[in-house]
C-alpha positions in Angstrom: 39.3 -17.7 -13.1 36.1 -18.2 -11.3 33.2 -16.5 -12.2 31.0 -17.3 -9.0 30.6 -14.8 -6.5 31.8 -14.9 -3.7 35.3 -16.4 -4.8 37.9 -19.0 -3.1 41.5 -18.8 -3.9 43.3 -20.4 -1.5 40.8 -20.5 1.2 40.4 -17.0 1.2 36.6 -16.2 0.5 35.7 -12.9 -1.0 32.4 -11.2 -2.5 32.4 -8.1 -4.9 30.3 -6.3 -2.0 32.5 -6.6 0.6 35.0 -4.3 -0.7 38.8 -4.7 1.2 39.3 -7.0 3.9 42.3 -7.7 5.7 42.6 -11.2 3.4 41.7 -8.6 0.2 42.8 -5.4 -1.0 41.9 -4.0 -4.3 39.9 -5.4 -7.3 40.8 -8.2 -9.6 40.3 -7.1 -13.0 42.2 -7.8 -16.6 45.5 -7.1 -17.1 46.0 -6.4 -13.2 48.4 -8.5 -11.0 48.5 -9.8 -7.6 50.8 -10.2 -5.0 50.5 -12.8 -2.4 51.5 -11.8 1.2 51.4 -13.2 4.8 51.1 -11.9 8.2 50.9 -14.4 11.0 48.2 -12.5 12.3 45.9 -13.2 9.5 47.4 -15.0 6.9 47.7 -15.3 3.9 46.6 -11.5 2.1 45.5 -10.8 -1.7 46.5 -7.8 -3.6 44.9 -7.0 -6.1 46.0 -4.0 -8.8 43.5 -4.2 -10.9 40.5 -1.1 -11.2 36.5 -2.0 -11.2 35.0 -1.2 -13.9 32.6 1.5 -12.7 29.6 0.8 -15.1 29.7 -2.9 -13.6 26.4 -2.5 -11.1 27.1 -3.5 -7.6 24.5 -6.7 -7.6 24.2 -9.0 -10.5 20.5 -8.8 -10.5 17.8 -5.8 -10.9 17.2 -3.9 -7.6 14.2 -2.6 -8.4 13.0 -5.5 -8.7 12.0 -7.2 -4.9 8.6 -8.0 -4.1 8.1 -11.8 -6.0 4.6 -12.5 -4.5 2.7 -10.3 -6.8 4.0 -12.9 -9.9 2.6 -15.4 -8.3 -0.7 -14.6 -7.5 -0.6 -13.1 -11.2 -1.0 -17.2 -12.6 -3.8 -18.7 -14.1 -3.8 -21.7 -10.8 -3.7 -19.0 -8.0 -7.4 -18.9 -7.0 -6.9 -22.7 -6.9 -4.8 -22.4 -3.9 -7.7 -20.6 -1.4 -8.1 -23.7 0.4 -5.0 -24.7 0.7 -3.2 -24.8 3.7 0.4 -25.5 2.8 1.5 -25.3 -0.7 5.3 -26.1 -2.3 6.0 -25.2 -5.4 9.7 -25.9 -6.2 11.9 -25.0 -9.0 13.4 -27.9 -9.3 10.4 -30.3 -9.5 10.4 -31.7 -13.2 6.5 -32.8 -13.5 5.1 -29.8 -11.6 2.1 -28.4 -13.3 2.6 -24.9 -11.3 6.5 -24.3 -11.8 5.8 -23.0 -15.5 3.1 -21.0 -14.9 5.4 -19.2 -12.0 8.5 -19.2 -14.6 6.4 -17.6 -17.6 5.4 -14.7 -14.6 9.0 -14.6 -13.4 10.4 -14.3 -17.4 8.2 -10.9 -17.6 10.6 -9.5 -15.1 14.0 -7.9 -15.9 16.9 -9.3 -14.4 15.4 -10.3 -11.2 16.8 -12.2 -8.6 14.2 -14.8 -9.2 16.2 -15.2 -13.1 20.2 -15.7 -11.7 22.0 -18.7 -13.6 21.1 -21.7 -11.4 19.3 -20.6 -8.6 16.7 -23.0 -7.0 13.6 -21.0 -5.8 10.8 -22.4 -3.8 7.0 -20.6 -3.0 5.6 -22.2 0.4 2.9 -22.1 3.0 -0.6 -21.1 2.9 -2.9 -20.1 0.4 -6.0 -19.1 2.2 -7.3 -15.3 2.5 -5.6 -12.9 4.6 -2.8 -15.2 5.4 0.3 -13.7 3.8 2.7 -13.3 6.4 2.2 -16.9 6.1 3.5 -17.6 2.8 7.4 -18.0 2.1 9.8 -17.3 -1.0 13.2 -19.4 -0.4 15.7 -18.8 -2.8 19.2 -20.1 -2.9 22.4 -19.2 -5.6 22.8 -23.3 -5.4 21.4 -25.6 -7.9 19.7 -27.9 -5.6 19.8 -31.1 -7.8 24.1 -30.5 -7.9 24.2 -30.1 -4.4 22.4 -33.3 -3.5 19.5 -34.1 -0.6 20.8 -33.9 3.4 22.9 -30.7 3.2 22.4 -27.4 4.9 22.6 -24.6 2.7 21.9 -20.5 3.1 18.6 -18.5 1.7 17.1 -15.6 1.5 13.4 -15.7 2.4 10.9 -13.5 1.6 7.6 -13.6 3.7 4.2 -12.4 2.2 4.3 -9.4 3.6 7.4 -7.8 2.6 9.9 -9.1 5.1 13.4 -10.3 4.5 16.1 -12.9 6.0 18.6 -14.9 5.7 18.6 -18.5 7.2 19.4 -22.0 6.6 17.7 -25.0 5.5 18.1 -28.5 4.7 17.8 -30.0 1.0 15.7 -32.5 0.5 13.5 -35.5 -1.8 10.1 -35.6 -1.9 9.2 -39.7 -1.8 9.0 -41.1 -5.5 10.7 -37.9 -7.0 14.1 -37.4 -8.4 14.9 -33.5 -7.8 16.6 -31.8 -4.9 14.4 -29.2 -3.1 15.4 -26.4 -1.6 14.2 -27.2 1.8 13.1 -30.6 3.3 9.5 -31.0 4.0 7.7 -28.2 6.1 4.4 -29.3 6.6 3.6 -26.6 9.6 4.0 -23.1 10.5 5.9 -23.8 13.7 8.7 -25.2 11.2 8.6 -22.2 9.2 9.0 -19.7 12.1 11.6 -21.7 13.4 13.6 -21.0 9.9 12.9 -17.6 10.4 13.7 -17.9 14.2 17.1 -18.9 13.3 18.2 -16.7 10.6 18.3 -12.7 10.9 15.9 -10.3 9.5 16.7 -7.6 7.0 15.0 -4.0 5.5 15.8 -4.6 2.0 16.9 -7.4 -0.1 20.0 -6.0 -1.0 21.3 -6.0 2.5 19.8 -10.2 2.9 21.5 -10.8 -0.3 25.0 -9.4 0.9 23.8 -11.4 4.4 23.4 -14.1 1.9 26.8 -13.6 0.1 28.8 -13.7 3.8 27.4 -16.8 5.2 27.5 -18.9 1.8 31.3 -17.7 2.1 31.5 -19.3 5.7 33.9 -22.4 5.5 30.6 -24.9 6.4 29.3 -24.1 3.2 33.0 -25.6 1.5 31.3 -28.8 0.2 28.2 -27.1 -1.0 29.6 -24.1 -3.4 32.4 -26.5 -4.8 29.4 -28.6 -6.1 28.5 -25.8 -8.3 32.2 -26.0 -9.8 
């Protein structure tokens, strides 16, 4: 069984939010069956017997937990950043002297998005006063490094200032370095908007992650969640 979400059997994609589709009806859950249909219509169709188990929250992270900027402006380096047009600080960068100051803030949280099993997180853009909706939180459920450099992959982003989307970006190297980052190298703001630009924009962050959950299901994405298997 696959423990990812969304799942692939057979082609047929499928997140716990989505509830029934016309590819899947019901819940699978132990000791339930499935029968295996087809119309010509749709194809094949999943039915499921099983019943959810209702203390089983809906999102596998805290939802009270959604504004990430405040941990980051709670670390020792912060004020260092004030003159600093366009910082990156990557999860997946091995050497970074910033990435575990961010992690010891993000390990106070509980159950945060920011703490999912694998999930590559990147803090972008500018530093200086007064420029939050200039600064960028990408997060992906893809462990950059397994996915490899060159691939397009969905985010969420959180902006500075509160806002959410979902778009895509392109993983990346940085020259000399061995990690996978989230996003190849954004060095101005017109690159930035033109992420955002291309995604969609959302109230909360549990409607970009179910955004999120729909497009990583998309059949362009095949190559990209199979490297998490």
């Amino acid at each position: 069984w696959q423990s990812v979400d969304p799942v692939n059997i057979g082609g047929i994609v499928h997140s716990k939010s989505q509830g029934d589709t016309k590819n899947w009806i019901g819940v699978a859950a132990p000791n339930g069956t499935c029968v295996v249909s087809y119309k010509e219509d749709y194809g094949i169709i999943l039915t499921w017997s099983g019943k959810a188990d209702p203390s089983e929250p809906k999102y596998p992270f805290n939802t009270n937990e959604t504004d990430f900027f405040p941990l980051l402006y709670e670390t020792e380096f912060w004020q260092d950043m004030k003159n600093n047009t366009n910082f990156e600080f990557d999860s997946r960068c091995p050497d970074s002297k910033y990435v575990p100051a961010i992690t010891t803030e993000i390990n106070k949280l509980n159950k945060s998005l920011l703490q999912q099993p694998n999930c590559t997180w990147a803090y972008l853009g500018d530093g200086r006063d007064r420029r939050e909706a200039y600064r960028y939180l990408f997060w992906t459920s893809l462990d950059t490094d397994k996915v490899g450099p060159g691939k397009e992959i969905p985010v969420i982003i959180q902006t500075g200032n509160g806002n959410y989307y979902v778009s895509e970006t392109t993983t990346g190297k940085r020259n000399g370095k061995d990690y996978v980052t989230v996003s190849k190298s954004l060095i101005t703001q017109n690159q930035y908007k033109e992420i955002l630009k291309n995604g969609k924009e959302f109230s909360t962050l549990e409607a970009a992650y179910d955004a999120y959950l729909k497009a990583l299901g998309n059949s362009k994405y095949n190559s990209v969640r199979q490297s998490q298997s």
